[in-house]
OpenMM code with the backbone's topology and positions (N, CA, C; nanometers):
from openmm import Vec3, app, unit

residues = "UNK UNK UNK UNK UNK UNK UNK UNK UNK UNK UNK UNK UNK UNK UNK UNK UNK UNK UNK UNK UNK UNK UNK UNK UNK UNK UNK UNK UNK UNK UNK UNK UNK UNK UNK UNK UNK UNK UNK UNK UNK UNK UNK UNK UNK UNK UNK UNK UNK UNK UNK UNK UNK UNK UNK UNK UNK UNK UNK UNK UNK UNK UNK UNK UNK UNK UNK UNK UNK UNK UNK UNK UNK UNK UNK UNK UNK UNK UNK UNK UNK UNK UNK UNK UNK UNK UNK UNK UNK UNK UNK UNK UNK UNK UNK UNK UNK UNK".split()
positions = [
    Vec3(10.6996, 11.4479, 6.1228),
    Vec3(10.6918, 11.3062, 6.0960),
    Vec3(10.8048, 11.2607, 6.0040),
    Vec3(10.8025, 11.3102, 5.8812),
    Vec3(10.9494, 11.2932, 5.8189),
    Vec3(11.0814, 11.2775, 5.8625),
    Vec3(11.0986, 11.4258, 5.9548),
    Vec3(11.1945, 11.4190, 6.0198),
    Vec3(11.2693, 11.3152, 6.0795),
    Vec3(11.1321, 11.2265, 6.1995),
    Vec3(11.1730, 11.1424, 6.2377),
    Vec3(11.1643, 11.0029, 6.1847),
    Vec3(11.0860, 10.9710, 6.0685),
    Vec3(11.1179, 10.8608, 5.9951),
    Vec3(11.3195, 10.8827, 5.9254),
    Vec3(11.3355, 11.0041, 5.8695),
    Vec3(11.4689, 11.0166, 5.8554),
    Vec3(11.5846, 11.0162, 6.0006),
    Vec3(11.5367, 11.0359, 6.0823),
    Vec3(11.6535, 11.0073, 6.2117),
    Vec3(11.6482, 10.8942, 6.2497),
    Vec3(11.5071, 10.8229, 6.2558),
    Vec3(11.4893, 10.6714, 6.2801),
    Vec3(11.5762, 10.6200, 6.2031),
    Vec3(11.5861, 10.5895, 6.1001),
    Vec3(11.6640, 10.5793, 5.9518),
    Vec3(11.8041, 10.5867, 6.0021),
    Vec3(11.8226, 10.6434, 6.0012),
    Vec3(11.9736, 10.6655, 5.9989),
    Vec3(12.0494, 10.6198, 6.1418),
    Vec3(11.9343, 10.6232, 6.2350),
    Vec3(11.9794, 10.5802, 6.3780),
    Vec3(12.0096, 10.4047, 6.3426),
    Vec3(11.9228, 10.3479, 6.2794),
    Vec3(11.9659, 10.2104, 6.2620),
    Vec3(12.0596, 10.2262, 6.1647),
    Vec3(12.0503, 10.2652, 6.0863),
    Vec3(12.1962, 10.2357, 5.9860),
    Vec3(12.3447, 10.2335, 6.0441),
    Vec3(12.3350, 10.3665, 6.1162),
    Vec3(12.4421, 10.3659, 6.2198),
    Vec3(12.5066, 10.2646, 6.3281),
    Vec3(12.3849, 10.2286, 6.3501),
    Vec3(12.3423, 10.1496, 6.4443),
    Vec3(12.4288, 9.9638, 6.3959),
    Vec3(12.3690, 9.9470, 6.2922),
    Vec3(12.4275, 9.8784, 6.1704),
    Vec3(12.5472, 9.8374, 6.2010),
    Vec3(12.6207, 9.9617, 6.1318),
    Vec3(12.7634, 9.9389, 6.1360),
    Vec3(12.8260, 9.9566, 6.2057),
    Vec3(12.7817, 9.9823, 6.3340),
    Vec3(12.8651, 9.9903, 6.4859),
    Vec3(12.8739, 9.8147, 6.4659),
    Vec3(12.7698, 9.7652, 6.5101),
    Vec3(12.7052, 9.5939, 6.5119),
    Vec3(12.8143, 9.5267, 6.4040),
    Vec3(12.8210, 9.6103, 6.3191),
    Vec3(12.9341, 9.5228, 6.1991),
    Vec3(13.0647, 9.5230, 6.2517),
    Vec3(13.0853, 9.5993, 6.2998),
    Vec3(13.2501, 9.6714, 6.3734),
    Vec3(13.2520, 9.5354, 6.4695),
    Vec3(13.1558, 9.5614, 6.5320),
    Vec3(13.1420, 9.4542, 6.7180),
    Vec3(13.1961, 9.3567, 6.6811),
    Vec3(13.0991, 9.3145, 6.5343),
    Vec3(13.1302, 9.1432, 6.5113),
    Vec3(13.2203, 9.1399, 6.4035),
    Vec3(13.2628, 9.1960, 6.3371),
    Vec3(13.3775, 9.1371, 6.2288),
    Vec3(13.4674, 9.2247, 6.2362),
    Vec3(13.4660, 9.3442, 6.3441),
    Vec3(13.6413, 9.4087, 6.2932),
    Vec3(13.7377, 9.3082, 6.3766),
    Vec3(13.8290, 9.3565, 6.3158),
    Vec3(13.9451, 9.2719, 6.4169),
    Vec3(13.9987, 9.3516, 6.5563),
    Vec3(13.9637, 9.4699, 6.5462),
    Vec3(13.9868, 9.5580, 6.6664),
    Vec3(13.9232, 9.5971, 6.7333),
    Vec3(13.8016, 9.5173, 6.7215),
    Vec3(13.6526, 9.4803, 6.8084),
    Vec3(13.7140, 9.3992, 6.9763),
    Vec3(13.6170, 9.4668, 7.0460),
    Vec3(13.6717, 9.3927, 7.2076),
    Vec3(13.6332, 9.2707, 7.2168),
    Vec3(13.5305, 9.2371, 7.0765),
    Vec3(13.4793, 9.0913, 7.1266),
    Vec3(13.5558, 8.9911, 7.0049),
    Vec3(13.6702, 9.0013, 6.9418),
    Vec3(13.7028, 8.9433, 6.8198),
    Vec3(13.7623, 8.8314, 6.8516),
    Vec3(13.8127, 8.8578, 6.9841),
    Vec3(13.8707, 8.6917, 7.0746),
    Vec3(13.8164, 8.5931, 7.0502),
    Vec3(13.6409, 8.6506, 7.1375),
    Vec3(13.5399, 8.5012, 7.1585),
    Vec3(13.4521, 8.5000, 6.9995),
    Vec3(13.4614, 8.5583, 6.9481),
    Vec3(13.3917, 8.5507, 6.7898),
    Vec3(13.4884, 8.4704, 6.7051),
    Vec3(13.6335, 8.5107, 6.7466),
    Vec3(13.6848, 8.4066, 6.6540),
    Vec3(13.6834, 8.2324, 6.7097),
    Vec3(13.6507, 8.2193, 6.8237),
    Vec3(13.6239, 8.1013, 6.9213),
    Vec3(13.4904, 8.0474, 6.8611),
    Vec3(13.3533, 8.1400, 6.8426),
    Vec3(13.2563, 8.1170, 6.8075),
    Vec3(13.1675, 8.2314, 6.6949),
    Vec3(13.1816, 8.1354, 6.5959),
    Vec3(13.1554, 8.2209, 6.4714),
    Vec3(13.0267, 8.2547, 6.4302),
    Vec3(12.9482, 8.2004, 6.4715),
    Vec3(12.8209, 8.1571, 6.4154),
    Vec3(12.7608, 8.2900, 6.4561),
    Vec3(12.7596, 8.3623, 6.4599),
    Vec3(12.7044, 8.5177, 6.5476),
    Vec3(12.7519, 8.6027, 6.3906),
    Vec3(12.8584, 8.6150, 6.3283),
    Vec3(12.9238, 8.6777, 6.2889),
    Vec3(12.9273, 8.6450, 6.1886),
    Vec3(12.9282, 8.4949, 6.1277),
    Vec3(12.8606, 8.4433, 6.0075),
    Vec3(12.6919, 8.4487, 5.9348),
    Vec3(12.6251, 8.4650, 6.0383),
    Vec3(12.4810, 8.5174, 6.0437),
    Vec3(12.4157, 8.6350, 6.0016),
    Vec3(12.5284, 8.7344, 6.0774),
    Vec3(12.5392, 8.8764, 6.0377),
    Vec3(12.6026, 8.8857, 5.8766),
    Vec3(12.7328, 8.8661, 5.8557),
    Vec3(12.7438, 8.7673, 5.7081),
    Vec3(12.6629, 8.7945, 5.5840),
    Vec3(12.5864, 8.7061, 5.6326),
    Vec3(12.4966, 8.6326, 5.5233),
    Vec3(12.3533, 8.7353, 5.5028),
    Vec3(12.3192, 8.8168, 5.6170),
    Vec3(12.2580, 8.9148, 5.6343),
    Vec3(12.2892, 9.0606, 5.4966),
    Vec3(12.4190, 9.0492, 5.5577),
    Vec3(12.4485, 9.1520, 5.4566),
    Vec3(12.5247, 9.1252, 5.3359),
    Vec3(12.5010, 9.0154, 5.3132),
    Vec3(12.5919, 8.9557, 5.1597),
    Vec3(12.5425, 9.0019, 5.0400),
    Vec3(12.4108, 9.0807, 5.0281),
    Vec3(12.3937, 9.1626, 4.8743),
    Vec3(12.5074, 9.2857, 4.9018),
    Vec3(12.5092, 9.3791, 4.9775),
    Vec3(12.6451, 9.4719, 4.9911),
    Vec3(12.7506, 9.4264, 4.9474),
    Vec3(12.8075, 9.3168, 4.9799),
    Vec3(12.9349, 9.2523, 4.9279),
    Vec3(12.9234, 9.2229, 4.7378),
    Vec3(12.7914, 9.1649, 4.7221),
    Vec3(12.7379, 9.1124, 4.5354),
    Vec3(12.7698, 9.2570, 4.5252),
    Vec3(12.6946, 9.3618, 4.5138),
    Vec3(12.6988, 9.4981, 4.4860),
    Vec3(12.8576, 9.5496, 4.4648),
    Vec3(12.9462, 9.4933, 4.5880),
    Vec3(13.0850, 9.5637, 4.5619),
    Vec3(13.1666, 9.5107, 4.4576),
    Vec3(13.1409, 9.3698, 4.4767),
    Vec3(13.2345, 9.3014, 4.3441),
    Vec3(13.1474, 9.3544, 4.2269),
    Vec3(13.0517, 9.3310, 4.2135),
    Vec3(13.0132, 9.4137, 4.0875),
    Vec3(13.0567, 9.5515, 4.0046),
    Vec3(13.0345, 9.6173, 4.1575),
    Vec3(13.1196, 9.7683, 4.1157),
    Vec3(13.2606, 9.7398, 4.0719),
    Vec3(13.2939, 9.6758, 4.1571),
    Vec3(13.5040, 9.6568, 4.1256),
    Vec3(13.4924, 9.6255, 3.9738),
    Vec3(13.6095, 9.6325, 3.8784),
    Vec3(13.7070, 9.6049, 3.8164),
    Vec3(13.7275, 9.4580, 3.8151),
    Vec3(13.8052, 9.4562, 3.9333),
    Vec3(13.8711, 9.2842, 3.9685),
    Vec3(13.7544, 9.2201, 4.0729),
    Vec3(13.7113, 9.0715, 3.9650),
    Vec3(13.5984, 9.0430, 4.0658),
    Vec3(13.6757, 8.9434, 4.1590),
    Vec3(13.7845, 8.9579, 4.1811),
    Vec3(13.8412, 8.9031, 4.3300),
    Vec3(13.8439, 9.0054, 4.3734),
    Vec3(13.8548, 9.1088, 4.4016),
    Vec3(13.8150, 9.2159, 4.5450),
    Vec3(13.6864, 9.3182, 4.5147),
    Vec3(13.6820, 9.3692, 4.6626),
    Vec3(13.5533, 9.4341, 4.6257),
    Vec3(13.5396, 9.5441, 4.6384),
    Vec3(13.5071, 9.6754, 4.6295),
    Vec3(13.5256, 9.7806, 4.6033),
    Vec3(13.4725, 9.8417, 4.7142),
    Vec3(13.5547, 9.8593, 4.8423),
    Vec3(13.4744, 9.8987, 5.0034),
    Vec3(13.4040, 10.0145, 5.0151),
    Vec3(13.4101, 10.0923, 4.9388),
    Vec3(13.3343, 10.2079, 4.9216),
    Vec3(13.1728, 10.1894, 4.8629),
    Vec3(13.2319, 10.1203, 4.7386),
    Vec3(13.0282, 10.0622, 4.7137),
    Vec3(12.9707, 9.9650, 4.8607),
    Vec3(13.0221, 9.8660, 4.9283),
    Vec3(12.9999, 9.7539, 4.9752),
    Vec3(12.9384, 9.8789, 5.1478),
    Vec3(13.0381, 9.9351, 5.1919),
    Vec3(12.9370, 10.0365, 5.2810),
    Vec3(12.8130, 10.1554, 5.2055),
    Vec3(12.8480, 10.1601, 5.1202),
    Vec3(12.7607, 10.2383, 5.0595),
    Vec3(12.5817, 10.1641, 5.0787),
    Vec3(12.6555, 10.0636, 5.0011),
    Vec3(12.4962, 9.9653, 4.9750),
    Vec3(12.4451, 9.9340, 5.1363),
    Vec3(12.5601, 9.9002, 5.1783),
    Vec3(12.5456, 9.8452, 5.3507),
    Vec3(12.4528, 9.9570, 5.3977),
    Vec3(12.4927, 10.0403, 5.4100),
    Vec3(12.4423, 10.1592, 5.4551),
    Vec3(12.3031, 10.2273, 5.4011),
    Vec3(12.2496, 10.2039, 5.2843),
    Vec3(12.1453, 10.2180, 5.2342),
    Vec3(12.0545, 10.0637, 5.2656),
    Vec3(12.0960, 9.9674, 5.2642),
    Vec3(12.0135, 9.8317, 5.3683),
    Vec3(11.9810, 9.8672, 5.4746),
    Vec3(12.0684, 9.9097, 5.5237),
    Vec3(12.0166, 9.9358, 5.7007),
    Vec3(11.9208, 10.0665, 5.6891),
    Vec3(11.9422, 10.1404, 5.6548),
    Vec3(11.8257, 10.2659, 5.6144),
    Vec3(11.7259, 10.2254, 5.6106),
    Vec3(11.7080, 10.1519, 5.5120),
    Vec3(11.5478, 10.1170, 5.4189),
    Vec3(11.5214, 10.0272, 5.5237),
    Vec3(11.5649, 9.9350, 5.5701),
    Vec3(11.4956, 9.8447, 5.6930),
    Vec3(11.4718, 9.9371, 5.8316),
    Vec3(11.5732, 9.9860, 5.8574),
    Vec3(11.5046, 10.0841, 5.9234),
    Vec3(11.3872, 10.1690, 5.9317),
    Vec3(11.3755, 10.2282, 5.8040),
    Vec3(11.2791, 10.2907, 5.7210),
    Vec3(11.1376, 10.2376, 5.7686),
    Vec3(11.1716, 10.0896, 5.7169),
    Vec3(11.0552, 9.9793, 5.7136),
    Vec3(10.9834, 9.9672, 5.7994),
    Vec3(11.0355, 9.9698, 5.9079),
    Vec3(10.9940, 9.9167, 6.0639),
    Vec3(10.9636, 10.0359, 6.1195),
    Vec3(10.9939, 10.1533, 6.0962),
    Vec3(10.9646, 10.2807, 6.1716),
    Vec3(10.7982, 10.2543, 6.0961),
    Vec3(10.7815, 10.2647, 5.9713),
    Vec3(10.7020, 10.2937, 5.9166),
    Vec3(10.5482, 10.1729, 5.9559),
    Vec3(10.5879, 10.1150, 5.9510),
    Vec3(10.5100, 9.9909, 6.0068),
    Vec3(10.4675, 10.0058, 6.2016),
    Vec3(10.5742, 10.0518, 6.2465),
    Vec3(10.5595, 10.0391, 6.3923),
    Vec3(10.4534, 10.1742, 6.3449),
    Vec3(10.4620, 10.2979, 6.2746),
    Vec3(10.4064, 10.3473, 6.2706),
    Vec3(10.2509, 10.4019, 6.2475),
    Vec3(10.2358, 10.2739, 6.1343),
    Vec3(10.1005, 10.2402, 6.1305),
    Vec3(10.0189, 10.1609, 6.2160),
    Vec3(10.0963, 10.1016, 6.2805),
    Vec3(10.0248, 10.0155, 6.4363),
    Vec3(9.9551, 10.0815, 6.5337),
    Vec3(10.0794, 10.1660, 6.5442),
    Vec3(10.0398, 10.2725, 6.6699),
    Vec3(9.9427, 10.3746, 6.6200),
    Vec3(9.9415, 10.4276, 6.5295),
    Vec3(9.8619, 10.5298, 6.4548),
    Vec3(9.6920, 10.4535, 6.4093),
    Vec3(9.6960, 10.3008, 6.4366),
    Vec3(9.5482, 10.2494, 6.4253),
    Vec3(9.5344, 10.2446, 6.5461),
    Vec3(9.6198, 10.1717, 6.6531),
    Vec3(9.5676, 10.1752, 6.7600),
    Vec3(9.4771, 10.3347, 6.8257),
    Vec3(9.5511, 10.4119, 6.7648),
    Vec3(9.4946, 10.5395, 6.8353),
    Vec3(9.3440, 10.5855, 6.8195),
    Vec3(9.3241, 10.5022, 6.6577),
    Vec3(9.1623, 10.6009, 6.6193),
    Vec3(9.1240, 10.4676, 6.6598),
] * unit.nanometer
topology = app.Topology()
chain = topology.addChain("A")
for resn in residues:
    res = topology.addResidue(resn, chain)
    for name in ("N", "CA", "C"):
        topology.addAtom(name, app.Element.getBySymbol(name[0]), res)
C-alpha cells in the first residue's frame, strides 16, 4: 500500500512538470498556440505561484528566483496533491468494499 501511495505520488509530480514543460517552455510543440492563447498557461501560473513565493524567498536578489528551490517546492506540491487524491480515492474505494 505504501509503495503505491509513493509511485502514485511521484507519478503525478512527474506528471506535473511534463504539463509545466507543455505549457510554459518555449521549446514546447504547443508554445505557438499558447502564446496566441494564454489563458491555459496563465491558470497553470497561478496554480503554482507558492513555488515561485518560495523561490524568491530562497534567493538573495528578490528580483530573481532561485530555480532550484522553485522546482523543488513545485515538485513537493504536486506530490502531496497527488498524495491527497490517491489517499482519498483510497478511502472511497476501501468503504465501498466493506
Amino acid at each position: 500500500m505504501r509503495r503505491n501511495l509513493f509511485f502514485g505520488s511521484f507519478f503525478v509530480a512527474v506528471s506535473a512538470i511534463i504539463i509545466s514543460w507543455l505549457l510554459t517552455g518555449e521549446s514546447s510543440p504547443f508554445a505557438e498556440y499558447f502564446l496566441q492563447n494564454p489563458s491555459l498557461p496563465n491558470f497553470w501560473g497561478l496554480i503554482n505561484f507558492p513555488s515561485y513565493i518560495a523561490g524568491s524567498l530562497a534567493g538573495n536578489n528578490l528580483h530573481s528566483v532561485n530555480e532550484l528551490v522553485v522546482w523543488a517546492v513545485f515538485f513537493i506540491q504536486w506530490f502531496l496533491i497527488g498524495l491527497f487524491f490517491i489517499l482519498v480515492c483510497n478511502f472511497i474505494f476501501l468503504k465501498k468494499q466493506s
